[in-house]
RODO-2510 file (C-alpha; in nm, 4 decimals, decimal comma):
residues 226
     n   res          X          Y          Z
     1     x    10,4065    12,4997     7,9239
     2     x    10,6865    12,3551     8,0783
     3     x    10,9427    12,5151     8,2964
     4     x    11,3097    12,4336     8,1736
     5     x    11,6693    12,4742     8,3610
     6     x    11,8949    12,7402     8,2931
     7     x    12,2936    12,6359     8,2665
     8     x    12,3555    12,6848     8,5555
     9     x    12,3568    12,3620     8,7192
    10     x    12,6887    12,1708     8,8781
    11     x    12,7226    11,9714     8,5652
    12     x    12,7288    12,2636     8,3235
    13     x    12,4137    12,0839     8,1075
    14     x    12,0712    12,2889     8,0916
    15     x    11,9115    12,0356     8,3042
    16     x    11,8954    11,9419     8,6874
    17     x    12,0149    11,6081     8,8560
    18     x    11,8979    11,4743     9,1241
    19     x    11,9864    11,1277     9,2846
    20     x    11,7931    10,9403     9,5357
    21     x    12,0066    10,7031     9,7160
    22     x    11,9814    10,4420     9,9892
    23     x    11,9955    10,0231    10,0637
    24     x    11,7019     9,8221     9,9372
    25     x    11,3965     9,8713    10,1570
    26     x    11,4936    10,2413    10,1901
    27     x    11,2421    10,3731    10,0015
    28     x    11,3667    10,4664     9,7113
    29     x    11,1460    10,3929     9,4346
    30     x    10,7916    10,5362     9,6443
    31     x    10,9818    10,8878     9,6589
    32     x    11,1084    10,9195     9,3097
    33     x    10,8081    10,8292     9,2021
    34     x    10,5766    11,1292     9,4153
    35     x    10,8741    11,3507     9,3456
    36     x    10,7676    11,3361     8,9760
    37     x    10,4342    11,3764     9,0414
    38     x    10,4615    11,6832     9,2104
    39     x    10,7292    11,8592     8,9656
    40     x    10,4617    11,7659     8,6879
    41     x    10,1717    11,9646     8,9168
    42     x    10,4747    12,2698     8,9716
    43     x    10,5091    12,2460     8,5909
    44     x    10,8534    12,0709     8,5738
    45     x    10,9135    11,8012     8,3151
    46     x    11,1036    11,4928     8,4731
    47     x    11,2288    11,1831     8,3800
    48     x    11,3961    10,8768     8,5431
    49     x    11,6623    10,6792     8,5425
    50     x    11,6947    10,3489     8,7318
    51     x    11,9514    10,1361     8,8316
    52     x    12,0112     9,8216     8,5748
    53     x    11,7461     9,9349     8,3037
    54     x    11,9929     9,9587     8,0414
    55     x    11,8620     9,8374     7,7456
    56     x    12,2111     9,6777     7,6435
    57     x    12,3165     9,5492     7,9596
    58     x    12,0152     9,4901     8,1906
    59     x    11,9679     9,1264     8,0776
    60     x    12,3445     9,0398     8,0480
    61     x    12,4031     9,1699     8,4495
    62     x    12,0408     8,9121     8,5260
    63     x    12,2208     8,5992     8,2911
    64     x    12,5586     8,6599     8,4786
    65     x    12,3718     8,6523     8,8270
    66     x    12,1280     8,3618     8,7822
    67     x    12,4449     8,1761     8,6660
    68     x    12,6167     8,3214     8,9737
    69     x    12,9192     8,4456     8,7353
    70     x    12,9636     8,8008     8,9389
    71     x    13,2970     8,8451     9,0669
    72     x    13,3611     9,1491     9,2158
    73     x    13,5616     9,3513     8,9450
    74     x    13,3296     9,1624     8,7192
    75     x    13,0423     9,3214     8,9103
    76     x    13,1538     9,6242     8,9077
    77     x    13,2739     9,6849     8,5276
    78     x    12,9140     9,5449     8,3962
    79     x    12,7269     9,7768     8,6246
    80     x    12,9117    10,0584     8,4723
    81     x    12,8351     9,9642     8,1177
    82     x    12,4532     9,9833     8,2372
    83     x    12,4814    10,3118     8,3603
    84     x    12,7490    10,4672     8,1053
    85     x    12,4812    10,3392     7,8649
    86     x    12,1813    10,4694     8,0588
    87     x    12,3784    10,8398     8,0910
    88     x    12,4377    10,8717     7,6663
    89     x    12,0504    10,7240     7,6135
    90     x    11,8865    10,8875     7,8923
    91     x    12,0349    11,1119     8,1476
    92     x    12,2395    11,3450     7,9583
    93     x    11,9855    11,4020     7,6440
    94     x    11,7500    11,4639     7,9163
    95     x    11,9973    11,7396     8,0838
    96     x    12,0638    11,8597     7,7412
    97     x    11,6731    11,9214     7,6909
    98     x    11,6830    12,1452     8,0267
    99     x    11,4613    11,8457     8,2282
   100     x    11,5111    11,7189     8,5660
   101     x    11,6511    11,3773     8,5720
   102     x    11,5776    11,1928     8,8638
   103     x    11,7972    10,8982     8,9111
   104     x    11,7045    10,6063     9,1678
   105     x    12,0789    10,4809     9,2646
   106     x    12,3839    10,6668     9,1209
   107     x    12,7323    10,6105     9,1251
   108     x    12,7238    10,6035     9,4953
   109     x    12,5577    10,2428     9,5120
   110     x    12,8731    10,1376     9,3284
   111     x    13,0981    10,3243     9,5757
   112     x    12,9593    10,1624     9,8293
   113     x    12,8494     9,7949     9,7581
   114     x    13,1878     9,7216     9,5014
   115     x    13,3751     9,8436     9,8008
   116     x    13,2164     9,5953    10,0267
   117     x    13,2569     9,3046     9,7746
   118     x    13,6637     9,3718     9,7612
   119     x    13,6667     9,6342     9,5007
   120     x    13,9880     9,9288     9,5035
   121     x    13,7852    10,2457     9,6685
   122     x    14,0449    10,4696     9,4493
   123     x    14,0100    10,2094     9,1571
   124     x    13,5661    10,2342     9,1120
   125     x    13,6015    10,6016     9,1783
   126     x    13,8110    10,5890     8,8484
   127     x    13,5840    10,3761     8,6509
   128     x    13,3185    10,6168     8,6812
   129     x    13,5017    10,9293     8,7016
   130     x    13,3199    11,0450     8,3910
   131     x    12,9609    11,0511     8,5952
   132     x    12,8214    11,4252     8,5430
   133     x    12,7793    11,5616     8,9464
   134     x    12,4380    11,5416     9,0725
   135     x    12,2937    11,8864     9,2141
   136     x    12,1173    11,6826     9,4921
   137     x    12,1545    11,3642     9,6129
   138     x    11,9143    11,2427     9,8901
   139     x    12,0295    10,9792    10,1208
   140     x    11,7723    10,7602    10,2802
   141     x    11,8786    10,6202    10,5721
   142     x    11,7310    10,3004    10,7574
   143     x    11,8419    10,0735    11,0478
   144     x    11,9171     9,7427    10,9452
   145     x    11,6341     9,6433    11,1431
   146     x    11,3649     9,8438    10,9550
   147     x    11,5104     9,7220    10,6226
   148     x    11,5236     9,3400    10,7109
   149     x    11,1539     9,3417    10,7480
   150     x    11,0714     9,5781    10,4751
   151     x    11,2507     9,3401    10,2780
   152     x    11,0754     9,0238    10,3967
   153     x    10,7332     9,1663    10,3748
   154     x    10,7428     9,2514    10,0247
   155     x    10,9754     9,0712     9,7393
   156     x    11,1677     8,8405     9,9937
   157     x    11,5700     8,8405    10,0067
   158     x    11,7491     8,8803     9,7310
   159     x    12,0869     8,6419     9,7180
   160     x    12,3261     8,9634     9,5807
   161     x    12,1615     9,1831     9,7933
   162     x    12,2090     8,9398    10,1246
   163     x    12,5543     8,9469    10,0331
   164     x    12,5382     8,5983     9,9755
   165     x    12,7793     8,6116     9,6766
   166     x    13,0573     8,7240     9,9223
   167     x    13,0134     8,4295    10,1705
   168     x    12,9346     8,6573    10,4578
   169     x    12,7736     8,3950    10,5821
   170     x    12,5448     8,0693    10,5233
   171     x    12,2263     8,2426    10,6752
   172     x    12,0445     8,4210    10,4706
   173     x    11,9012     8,6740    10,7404
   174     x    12,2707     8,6982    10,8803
   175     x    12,4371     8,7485    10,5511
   176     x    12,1594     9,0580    10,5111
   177     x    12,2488     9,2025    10,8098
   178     x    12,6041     9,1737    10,7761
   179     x    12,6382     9,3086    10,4484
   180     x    12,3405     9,5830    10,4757
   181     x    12,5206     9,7124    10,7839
   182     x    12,8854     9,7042    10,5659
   183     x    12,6953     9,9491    10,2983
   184     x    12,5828    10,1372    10,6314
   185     x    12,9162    10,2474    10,7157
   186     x    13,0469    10,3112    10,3397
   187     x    12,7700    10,5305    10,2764
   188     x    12,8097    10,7141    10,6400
   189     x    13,1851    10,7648    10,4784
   190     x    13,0400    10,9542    10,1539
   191     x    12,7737    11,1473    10,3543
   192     x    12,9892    11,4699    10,4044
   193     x    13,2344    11,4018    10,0597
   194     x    12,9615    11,4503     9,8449
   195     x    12,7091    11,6940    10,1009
   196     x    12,4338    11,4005    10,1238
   197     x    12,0841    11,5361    10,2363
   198     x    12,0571    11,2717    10,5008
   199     x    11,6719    11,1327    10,5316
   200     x    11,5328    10,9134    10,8215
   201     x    11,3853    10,6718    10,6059
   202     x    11,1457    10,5197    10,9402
   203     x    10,9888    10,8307    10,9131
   204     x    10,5981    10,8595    10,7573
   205     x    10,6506    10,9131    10,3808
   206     x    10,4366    11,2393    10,3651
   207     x    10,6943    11,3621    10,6570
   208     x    11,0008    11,2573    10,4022
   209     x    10,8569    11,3711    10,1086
   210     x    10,7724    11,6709    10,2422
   211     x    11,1821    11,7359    10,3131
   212     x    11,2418    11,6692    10,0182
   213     x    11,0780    11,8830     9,8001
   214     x    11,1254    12,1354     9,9950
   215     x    11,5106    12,1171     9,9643
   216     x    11,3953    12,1065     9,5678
   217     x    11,2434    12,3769     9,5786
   218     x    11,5280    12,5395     9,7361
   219     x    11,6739    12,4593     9,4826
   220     x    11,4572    12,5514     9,2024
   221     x    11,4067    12,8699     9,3597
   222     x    11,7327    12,9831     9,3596
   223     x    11,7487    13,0875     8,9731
   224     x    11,7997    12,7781     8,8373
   225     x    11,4426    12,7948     8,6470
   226     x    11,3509    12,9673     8,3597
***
């Protein structure tokens, strides 16, 4: 039988939230996916949430960018339809149900790549002032470096995520850098604000995992668990 969440969580819902967050190439996707695995072997049901998998807006934000129509406010205010959709069809009925939702991105991305692309800091922490607090957010971290050739060895550079859209410049592996190192700093900004566990993401994967479910279970251990 599953284990459920008591109400006790920063959000005030039965279940827990926990946000993995990080550039592409950080990661991301590899531990969300073992972190699952291993709450399902501890007896925990989980489900996630990814970034852009909103059923209503998913293919609208991929029409928009293959017809480069993305201007920054325009950017940011479809990006919040995906997830203000994704939080009433997923997250919250989820948190309702006392499961752990694990969510790969949260608002965070938006705080830091709308701010990059021109975007009011005070006006995108408005637009998605209504986001329930996570009680953990994890915070890969990886030199620009590492994530350039992550990047290149596996699905190749992407022209929104080069920053190409923002004319940081006409070279692709420039424009990466550039921008990549840009998200860097806003995310170094939110680190303490929102009490980031900070991850070296060029560390082995069993050596990250490993810190990170045992800040979980922290976590879990603390009452939170029926």
């Amino acid at each position: 039988m599953e284990k459920t969440v008591k109400n006790e969580s920063n959000h005030g819902y039965p279940g827990l939230l926990i946000a993995i967050e990080g550039t592409d190439g950080a990661g991301r996707t590899t531990h969300i996916e073992q972190l699952r695995n291993w709450l399902a072997i501890e007896g925990y049901g989980a489900v996630i949430s990814e970034w852009k998998t909103s059923k209503l807006i998913a293919k609208a934000i991929d029409q928009a960018k293959e017809r480069n129509l993305l201007h920054a406010y325009t950017f940011s205010l479809l990006y919040a339809s995906d997830f203000a959709d994704r939080l009433e069809q997923v997250i919250i009925p989820a948190l309702k149900a006392g499961l752990i939702v694990l969510t790969d991105r949260y608002t965070y991305t938006a705080y830091s790549r709308d701010v990059v692309r021109g975007v009011s800091p005070e006006w995108i922490r408005k637009l998605y002032d209504f986001a329930p607090r996570p009680d953990l957010v994890f915070y890969l971290k990886k030199p620009v470096e590492v994530l350039l050739k992550r990047i290149i060895g596996s699905s190749g550079l992407d022209y929104y995520e080069s920053g190409r859209d923002i004319g940081l410049s006409t070279d692709f592996y420039e424009s990466f850098k550039i921008y990549q190192r840009k998200l860097l700093a806003e995310y170094s900004k939110m680190e303490k604000e929102f009490e980031f566990e900070t991850l070296d993401g060029t560390l082995q994967i069993e050596t990250v995992q490993n810190k990170m479910r045992k800040k979980v279970k922290e976590l879990l251990d603390s009452g939170i668990i029926n």
